[in-house]
PLY file of the C-alpha trace (Angstrom):
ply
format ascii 1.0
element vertex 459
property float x
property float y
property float z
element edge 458
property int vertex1
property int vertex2
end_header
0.00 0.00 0.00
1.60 3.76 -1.36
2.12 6.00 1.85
0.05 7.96 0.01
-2.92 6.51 1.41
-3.95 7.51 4.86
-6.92 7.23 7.24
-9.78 9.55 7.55
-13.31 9.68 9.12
-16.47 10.29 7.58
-17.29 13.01 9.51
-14.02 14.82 8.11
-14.78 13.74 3.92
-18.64 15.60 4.26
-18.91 18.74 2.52
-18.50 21.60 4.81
-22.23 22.50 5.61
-24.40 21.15 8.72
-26.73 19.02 6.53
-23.77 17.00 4.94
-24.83 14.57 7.06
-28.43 14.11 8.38
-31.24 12.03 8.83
-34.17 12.10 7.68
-37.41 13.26 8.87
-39.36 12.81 12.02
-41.34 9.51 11.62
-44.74 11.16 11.36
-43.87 14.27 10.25
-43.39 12.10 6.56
-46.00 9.50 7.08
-47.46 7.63 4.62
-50.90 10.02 4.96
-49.18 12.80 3.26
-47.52 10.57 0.09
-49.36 11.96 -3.07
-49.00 10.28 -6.77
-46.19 12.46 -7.96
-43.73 14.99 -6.68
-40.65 14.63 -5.16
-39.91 10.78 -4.48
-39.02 9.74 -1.06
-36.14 6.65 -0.84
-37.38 3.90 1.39
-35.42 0.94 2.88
-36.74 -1.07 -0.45
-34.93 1.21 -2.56
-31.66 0.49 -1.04
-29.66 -2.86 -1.74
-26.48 -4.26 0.90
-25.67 -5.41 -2.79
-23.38 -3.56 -4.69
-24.64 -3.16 -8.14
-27.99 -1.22 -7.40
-27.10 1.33 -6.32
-30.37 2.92 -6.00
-33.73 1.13 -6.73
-35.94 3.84 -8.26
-39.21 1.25 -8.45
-42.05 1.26 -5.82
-40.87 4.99 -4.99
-43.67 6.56 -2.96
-44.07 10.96 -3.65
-44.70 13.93 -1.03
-45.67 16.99 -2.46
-43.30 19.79 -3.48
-44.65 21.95 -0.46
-44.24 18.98 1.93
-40.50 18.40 0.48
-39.94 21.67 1.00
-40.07 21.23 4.99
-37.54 18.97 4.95
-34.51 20.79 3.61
-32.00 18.82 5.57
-33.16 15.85 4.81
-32.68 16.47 0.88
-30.63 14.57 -0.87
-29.63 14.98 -4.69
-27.18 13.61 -7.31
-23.82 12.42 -5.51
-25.12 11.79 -2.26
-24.88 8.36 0.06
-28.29 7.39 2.03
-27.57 4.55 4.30
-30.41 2.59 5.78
-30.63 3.08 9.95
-33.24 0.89 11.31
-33.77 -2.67 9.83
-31.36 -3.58 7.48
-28.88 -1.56 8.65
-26.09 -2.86 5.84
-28.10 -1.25 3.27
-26.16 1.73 0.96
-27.01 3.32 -2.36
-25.87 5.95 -4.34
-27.62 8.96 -5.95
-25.89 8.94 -9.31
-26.62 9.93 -13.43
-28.86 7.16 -13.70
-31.29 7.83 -11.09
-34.36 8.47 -12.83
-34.72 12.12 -10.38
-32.76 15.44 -9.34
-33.33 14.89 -5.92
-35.26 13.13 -3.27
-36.05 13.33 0.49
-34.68 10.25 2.52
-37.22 8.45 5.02
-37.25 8.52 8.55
-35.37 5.44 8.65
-32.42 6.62 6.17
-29.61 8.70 6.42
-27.75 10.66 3.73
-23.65 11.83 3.26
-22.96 14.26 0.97
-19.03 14.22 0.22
-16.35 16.88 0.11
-15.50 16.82 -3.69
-12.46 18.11 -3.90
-11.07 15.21 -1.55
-13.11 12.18 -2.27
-14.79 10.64 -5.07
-18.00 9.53 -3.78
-17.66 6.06 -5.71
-15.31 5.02 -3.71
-16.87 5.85 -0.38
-20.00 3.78 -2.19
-17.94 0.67 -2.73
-15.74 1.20 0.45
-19.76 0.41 2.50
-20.71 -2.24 0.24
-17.43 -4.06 0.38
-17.43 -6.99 2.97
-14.98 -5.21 6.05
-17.77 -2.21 6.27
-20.62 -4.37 6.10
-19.54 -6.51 8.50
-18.45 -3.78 10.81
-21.89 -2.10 10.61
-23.66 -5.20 11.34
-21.36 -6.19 14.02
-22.31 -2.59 15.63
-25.92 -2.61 15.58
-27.56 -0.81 18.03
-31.15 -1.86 19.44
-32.27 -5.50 20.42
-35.65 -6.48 18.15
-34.62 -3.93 15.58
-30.84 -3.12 14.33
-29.66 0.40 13.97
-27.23 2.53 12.68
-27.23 5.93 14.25
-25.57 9.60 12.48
-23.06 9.19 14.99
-21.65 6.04 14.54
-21.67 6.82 10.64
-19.35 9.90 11.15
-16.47 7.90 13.13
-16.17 5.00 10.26
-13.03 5.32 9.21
-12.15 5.10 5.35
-8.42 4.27 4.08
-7.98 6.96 1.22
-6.00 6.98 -1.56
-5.19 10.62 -3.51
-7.92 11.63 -5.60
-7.15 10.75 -8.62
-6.27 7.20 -7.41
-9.81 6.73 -5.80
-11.42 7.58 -9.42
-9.32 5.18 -11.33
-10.19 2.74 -8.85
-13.94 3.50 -8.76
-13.58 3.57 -13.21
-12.77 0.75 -12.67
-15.48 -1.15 -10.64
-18.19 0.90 -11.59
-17.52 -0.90 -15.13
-17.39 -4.12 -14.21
-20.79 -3.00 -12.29
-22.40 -1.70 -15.97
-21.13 -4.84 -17.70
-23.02 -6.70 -15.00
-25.71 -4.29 -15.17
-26.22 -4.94 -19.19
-26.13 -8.20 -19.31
-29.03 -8.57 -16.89
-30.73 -6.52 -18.80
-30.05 -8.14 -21.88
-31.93 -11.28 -20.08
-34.46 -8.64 -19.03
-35.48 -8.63 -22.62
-34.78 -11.85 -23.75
-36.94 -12.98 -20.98
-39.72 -10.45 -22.09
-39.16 -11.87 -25.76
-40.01 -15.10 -24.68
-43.15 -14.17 -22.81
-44.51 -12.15 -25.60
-44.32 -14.74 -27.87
-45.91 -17.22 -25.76
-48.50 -14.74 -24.57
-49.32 -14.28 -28.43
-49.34 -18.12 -29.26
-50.95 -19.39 -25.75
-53.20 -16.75 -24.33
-54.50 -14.28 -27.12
-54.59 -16.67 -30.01
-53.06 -14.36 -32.43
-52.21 -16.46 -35.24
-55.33 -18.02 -34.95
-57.31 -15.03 -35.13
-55.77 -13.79 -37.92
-56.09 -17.14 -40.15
-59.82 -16.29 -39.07
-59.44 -12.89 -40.84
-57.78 -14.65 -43.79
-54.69 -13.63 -43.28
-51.42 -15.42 -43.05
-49.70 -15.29 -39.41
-46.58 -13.02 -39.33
-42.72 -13.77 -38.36
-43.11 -17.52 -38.34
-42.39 -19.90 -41.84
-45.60 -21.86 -43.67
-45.08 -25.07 -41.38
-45.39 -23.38 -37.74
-48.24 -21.56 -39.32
-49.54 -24.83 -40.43
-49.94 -26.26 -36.79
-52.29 -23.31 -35.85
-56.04 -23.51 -36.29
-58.12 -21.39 -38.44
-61.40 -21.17 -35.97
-62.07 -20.94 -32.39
-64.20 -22.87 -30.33
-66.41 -22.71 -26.85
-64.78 -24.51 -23.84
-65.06 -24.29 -19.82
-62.26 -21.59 -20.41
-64.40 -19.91 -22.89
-63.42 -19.66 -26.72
-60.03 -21.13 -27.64
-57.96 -22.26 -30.46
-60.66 -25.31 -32.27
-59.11 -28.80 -31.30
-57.08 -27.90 -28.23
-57.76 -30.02 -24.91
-58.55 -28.14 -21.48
-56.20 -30.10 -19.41
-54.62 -29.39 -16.14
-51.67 -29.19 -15.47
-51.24 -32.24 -13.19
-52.23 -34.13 -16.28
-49.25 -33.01 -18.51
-46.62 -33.40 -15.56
-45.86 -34.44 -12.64
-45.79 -32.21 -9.49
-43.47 -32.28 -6.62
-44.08 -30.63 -3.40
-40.69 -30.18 -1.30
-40.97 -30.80 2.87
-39.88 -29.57 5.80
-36.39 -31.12 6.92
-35.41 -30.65 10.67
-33.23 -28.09 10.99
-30.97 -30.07 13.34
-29.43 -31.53 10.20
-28.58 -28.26 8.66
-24.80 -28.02 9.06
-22.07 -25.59 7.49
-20.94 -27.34 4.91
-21.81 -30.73 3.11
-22.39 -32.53 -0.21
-26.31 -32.43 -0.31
-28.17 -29.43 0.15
-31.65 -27.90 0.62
-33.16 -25.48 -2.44
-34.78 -23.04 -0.64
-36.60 -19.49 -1.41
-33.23 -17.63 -1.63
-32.21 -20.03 -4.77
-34.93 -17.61 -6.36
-33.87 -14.43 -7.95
-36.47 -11.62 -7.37
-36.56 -10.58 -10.80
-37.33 -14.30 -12.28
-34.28 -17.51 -12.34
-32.61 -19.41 -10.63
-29.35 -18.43 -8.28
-26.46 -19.93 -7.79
-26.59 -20.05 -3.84
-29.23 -20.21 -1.20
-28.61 -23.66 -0.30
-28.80 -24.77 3.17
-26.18 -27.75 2.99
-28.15 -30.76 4.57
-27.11 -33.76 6.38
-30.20 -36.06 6.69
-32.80 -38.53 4.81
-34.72 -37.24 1.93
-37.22 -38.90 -0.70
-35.43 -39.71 -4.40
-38.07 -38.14 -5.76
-37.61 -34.75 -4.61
-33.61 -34.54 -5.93
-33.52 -31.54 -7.86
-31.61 -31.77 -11.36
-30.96 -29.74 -13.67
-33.37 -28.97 -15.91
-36.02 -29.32 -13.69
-38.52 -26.55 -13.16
-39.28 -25.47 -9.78
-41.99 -22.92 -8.57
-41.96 -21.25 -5.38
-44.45 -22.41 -2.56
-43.74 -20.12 0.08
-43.02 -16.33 0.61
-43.69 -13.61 3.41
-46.74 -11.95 3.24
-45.72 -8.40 3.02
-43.68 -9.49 -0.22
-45.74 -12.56 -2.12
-43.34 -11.71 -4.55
-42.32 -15.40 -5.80
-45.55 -17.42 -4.40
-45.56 -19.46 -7.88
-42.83 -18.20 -10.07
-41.14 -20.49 -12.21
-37.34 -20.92 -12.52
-35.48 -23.94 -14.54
-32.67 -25.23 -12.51
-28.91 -25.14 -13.67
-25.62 -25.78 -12.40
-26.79 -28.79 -10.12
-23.11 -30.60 -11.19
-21.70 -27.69 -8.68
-23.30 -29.63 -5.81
-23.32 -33.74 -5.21
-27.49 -33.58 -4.28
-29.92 -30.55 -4.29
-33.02 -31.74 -2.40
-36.22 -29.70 -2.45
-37.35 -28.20 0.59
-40.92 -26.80 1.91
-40.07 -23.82 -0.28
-40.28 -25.44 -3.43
-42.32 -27.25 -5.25
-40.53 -29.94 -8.64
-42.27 -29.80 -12.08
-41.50 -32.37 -14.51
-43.08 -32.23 -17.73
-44.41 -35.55 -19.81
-42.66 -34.99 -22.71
-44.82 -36.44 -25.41
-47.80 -34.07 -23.75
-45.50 -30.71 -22.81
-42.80 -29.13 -22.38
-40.67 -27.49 -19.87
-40.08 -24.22 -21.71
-43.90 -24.25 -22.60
-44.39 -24.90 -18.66
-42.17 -21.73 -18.00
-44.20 -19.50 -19.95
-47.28 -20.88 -18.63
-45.96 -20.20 -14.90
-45.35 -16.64 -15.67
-48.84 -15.77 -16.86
-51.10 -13.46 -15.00
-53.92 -16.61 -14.72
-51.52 -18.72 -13.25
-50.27 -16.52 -11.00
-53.80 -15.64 -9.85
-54.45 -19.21 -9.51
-51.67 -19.40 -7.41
-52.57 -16.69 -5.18
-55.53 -17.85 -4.82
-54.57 -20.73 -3.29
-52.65 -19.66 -0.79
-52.98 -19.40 3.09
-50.79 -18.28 6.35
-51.00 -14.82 8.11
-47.08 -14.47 8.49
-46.05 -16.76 5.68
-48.10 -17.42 2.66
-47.83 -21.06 1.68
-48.81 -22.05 -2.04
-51.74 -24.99 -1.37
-49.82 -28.85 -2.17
-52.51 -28.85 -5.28
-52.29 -24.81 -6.04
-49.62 -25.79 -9.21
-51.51 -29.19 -10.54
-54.95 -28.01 -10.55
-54.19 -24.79 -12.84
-56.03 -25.40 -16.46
-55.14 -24.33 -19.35
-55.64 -24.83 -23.18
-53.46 -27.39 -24.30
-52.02 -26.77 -27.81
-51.16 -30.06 -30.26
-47.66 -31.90 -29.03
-46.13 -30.29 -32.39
-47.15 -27.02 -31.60
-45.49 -27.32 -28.35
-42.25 -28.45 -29.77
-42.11 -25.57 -32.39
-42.52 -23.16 -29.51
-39.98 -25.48 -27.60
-37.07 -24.75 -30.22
-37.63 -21.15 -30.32
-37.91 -20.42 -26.52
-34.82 -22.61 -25.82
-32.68 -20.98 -28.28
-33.50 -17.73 -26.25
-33.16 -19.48 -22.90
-29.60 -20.84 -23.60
-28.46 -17.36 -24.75
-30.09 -16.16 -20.94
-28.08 -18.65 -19.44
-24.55 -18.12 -21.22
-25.18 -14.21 -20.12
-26.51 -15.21 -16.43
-22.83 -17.67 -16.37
-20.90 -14.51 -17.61
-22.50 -12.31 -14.96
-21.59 -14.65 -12.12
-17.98 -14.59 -13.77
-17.60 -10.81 -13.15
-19.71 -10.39 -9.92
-17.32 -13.37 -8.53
-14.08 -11.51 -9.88
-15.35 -8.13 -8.34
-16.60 -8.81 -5.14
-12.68 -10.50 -5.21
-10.91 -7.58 -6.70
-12.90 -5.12 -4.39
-11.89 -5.13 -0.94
-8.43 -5.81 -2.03
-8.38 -2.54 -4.15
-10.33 0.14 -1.91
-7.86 -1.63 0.65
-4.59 -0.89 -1.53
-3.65 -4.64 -1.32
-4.17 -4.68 -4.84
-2.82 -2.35 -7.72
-5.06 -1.47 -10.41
-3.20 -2.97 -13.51
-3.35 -6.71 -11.24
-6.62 -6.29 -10.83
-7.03 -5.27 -14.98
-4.97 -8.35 -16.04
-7.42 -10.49 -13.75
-10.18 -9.54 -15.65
-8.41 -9.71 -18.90
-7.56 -13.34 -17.41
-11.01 -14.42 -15.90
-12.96 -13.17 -19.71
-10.32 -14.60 -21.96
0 1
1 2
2 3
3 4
4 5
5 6
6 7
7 8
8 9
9 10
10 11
11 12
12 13
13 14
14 15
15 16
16 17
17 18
18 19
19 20
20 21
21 22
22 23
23 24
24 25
25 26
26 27
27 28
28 29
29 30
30 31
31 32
32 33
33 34
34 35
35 36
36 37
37 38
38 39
39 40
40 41
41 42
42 43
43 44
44 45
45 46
46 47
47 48
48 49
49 50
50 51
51 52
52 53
53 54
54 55
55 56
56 57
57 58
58 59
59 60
60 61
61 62
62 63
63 64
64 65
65 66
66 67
67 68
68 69
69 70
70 71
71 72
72 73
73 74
74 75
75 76
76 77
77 78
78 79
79 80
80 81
81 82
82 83
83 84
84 85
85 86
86 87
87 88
88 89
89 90
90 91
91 92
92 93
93 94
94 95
95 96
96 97
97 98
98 99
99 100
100 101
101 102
102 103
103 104
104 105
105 106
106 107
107 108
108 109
109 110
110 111
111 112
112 113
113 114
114 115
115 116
116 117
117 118
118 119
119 120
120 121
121 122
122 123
123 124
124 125
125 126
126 127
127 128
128 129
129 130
130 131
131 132
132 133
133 134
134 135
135 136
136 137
137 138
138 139
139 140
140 141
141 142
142 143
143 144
144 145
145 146
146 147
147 148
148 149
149 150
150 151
151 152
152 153
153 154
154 155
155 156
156 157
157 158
158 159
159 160
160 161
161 162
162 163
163 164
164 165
165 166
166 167
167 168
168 169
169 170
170 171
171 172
172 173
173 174
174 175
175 176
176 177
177 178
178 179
179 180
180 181
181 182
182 183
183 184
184 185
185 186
186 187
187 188
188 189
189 190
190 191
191 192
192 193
193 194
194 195
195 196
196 197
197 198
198 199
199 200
200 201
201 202
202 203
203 204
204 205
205 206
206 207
207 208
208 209
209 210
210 211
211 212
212 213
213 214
214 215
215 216
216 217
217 218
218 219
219 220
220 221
221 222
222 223
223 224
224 225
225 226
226 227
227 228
228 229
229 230
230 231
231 232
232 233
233 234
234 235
235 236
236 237
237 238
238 239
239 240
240 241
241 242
242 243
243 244
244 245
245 246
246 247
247 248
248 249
249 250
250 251
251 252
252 253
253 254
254 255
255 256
256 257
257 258
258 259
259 260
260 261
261 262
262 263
263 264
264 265
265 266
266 267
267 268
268 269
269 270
270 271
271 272
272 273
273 274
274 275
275 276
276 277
277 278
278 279
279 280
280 281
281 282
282 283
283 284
284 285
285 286
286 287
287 288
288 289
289 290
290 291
291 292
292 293
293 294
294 295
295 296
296 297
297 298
298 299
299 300
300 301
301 302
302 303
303 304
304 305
305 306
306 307
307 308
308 309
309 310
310 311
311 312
312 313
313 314
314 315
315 316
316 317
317 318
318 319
319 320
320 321
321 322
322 323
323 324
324 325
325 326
326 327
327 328
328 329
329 330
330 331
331 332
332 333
333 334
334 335
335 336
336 337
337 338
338 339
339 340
340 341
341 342
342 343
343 344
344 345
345 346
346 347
347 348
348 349
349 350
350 351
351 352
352 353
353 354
354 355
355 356
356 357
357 358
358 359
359 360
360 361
361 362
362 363
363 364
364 365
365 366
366 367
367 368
368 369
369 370
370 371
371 372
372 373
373 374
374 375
375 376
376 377
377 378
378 379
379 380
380 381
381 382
382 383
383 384
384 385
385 386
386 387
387 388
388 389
389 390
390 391
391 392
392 393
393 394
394 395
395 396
396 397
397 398
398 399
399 400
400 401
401 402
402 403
403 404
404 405
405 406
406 407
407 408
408 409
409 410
410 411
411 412
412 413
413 414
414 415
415 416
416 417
417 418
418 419
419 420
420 421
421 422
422 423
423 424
424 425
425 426
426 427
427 428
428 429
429 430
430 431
431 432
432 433
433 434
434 435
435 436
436 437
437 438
438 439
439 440
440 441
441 442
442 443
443 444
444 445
445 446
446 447
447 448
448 449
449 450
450 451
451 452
452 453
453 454
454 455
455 456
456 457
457 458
C-alpha cells in the first residue's frame, strides 16, 4: 500500500455545511398520509440494496408533495449523495448517481444521507468502500437496538475510510463501476430476452393471435408456412371460454408431474456438506434461478424430490408483506456444482411428460397473469403465505397439439440458452469483483493486477 494513502473519518470527507450529514425526517412528520402520486420521491429501505450493483432502486418509490419536500430541507438529498439505511437492514447503501431516474429526493425517517467533500473524495469510492465486505460486517457487528438493528448519524461519522489521492480513488472506482455496468447490461439483456419469450408465448398461448388472424384470412406473421400450419383457423367454446378449435382443457397435473418439497429438521442443517436444501433464496427476485441459497443438509430425503438440472421449480412459500415469488417459475442449472440438491418446503418440482408438454412451454405458462392468480388464490398463512400442495396441478389451461409445443420449444430454448450463457458470464464478473474489491479500496491490490485479472477471468 503507497504512503500515500492515509486514514480519515467520515465526519471529516462531508462537505462543509451542517446538513452533509443528516437524517431524515421525524417519523410522522413524513408518514405515509401525506404521500401523493407524484412529486418529489421519497427513498425507502426497499430502494436500497447491501448489494453492490444497485445502487439505487428507483421502483415502488412513494411521492410527497413539493410543499411537503420543501419542509424537509435537511433531509434532501440529490445527485452524488450516500443514504444509508438506519433501522432494519442496517447494511443497506445506495448511491444517488446519473442514472437515477430524479434530481433529488427526500430520505425516510429510517435513512440517512452523506454528501461528500469533492475536492477530496470521489463519492464512488466511499460507495464501494460500504458495500465491500470489512464495512458491512463492521456495521452489522455494531448494531444498536435489540428487536430492531440500527445505525445511528453518529456512529456513521467515526467509520473510518483508508484513502488513496484523488485521482487514485477515481481510477479505482472507473474501474469497478464498469465491471458493475457490464453486469448491469447483461441482466438486462436477459431482461429482454426474458420479455421476448413471454410475448411470444403470450401471443401463441393466451391471445390466439395467429389463430385469429387465419380467421381474418390472413397469413400469421414472423413464423415460416409449417409453424403456421400447426395453428387452427377457428375458435371454439370450452369451460375456459373460446379457444384455439381442437385444443384439450387439461390441467396441469395431467401433462406433468408435481413435486411438493418438505420440511427437513433443521438439526441436520450443518455448514458445509455434499447435499443441500433449495430453498426461497435459490430464487432471484426478478425471475431464475441463483447460484446459492442452499442450506447444505445432512439427513434422509425422498429420491423423488432430488432436484436436477433442468427441472422446473416454482416457489411455494413467501412472506406476506412481499408474495413476490408465491408461484414463479425458474429452470434449474448448475446442479453438477453440488453432489445432491433436495427440495425443501419452499419449493415445489415440475416435470413435464414430454410427449404431452414441455418445460419451456411450462415456463411460460408459470409466468402468466392466470396462473399466477391461480396461485394466489390458493394460498394461506398470516405471516407466511404457503402455495396450497394442489395450487400448481390443478391450474387449467388450453393445451395446444404436441407439435405445436415443440415448435414453440425450439424457439424459446434458443432464447433461454443465450439467458443462461449471459446469467454464467455475470456470475464470472460479480465473482471476480466482489474478489478484486476489498483488495483494491484496501490498496492490497494495484489497479493494472486487478485489470490483467479480468483480462484473465474473460479470456
Amino acid at each position: 500500500m503507497s504512503s500515500e494513502w492515509h486514514l480519515t473519518t467520515v465526519e471529516n470527507i462531508a462537505a462543509p455545511y451542517p446538513t452533509a450529514l443528516a437524517t431524515g425526517p421525524f417519523g410522522s412528520a413524513i408518514s405515509s398520509k401525506y404521500f401523493v402520486d407524484s412529486g418529489v420521491p421519497v427513498i425507502r429501505g426497499s430502494n436500497l440494496s447491501a448489494d453492490v450493483s444497485p445502487r439505487l432502486i428507483d421502483a415502488g418509490l412513494v411521492f410527497v408533495s413539493s410543499e411537503k419536500a420543501d419542509e424537509f430541507q435537511r433531509s434532501v438529498a440529490k445527485r452524488g449523495d450516500l443514504v444509508f439505511t438506519c433501522w432494519g437492514t442496517i447494511n443497506q447503501v445506495g448511491l444517488i448517481d446519473a442514472s437515477s431516474k430524479f434530481d433529488r429526493y427526500i430520505v425516510s425517517n429510517k435513512q440517512m444521507k452523506l454528501t461528500v467533500d469533492p475536492t477530496r473524495v470521489d463519492q464512488r469510492f466511499v460507495y464501494y468502500v460500504f458495500s465491500g465486505p470489512d464495512k458491512q460486517a463492521e456495521i452489522l457487528d455494531n448494531g444498536i437496538g435489540s428487536s430492531v438493528p440500527g445505525f445511528n448519524l453518529g456512529q456513521l461519522k467515526r467509520h473510518e475510510i483508508l484513502l488513496p489521492p484523488l485521482d487514485e480513488q477515481r481510477r479505482i472506482a472507473d474501474f469497478l463501476e464498469m465491471l458493475d455496468d457490464r453486469i448491469t447490461l447483461l441482466r438486462e439483456t436477459n431482461a429482454t430476452l426474458e420479455a421476448i419469450a413471454q410475448a411470444l408465448f403470450k401471443s401463441w398461448f393466451v391471445d390466439f393471435d395467429p389463430v385469429r388472424v387465419k380467421m381474418a384470412g390472413s397469413d400469421p406473421e414472423g413464423m415460416d408456412e409449417a409453424t403456421a400450419a400447426l395453428f387452427p383457423d377457428a375458435l371454439e367454446e370450452t369451460e375456459l371460454g373460446l379457444v384455439p378449435k381442437g385444443w384439450r382443457v387439461t390441467k396441469v397435473a395431467d401433462v406433468a408431474e408435481v413435486v411438493k418439497g418438505k420440511s427437513y429438521s433443521s438439526k441436520d442443517l450443518v455448514d458445509e456438506y455434499h447435499t443441500a436444501l433449495v430453498t426461497l433464496k435459490s430464487f432471484e427476485r426478478g425471475g431464475g434461478f441463483r447460484m446459492d441459497g442452499f442450506k447444505p443438509y445432512s439427513g434422509a430425503y425422498k429420491t423423488c424430490q432430488v432436484v436436477r438440472a433442468g427441472d422446473l421449480i416454482v416457489a411455494y412459500t413467501d412472506v406476506t408483506q412481499a408474495a413476490e415469488l408465491i408461484g414463479k417459475p425458474a429452470i434449474v442449472v448448475g446442479v453438477e456444482e453440488h453432489a445432491t440438491l433436495v427440495a425443501s418446503l419452499d419449493v415445489g418440482i415440475v416435470r413435464p411428460d414430454e410427449d404431452k408438454c414441455g418445460r419451456q412451454f411450462l415456463y411460460g405458462l408459470f409466468r402468466t397473469d392466470a396462473f399466477q392468480a391461480h396461485t394466489l388464490a390458493h394460498t394461506s398463512g398470516t405471516t407466511v403465505l404457503h402455495l396450497a400442495k394442489d395450487g400448481v396441478g390443478s391450474f387449467v389451461f388450453p393445451c395446444p397439439p404436441s407439435e405445436l409445443i415443440q415448435a414453440f420449444e425450439a424457439v424459446a430454448f434458443a432464447i433461454a440458452a443465450r439467458r443462461q450463457t449471459n446469467s454464467d458470464n455475470v456470475r464470472t464478473l460479480v465473482t471476480l469483483r466482489d474478489t478484486l474489491l476489498p483488495r483494491l479500496i484496501s490498496g492490497l491490490l494495484r489497479l493494472p493486477e486487478a485489470q490483467a485479472q479480468l483480462e484473465g477471468a474473460l479470456a
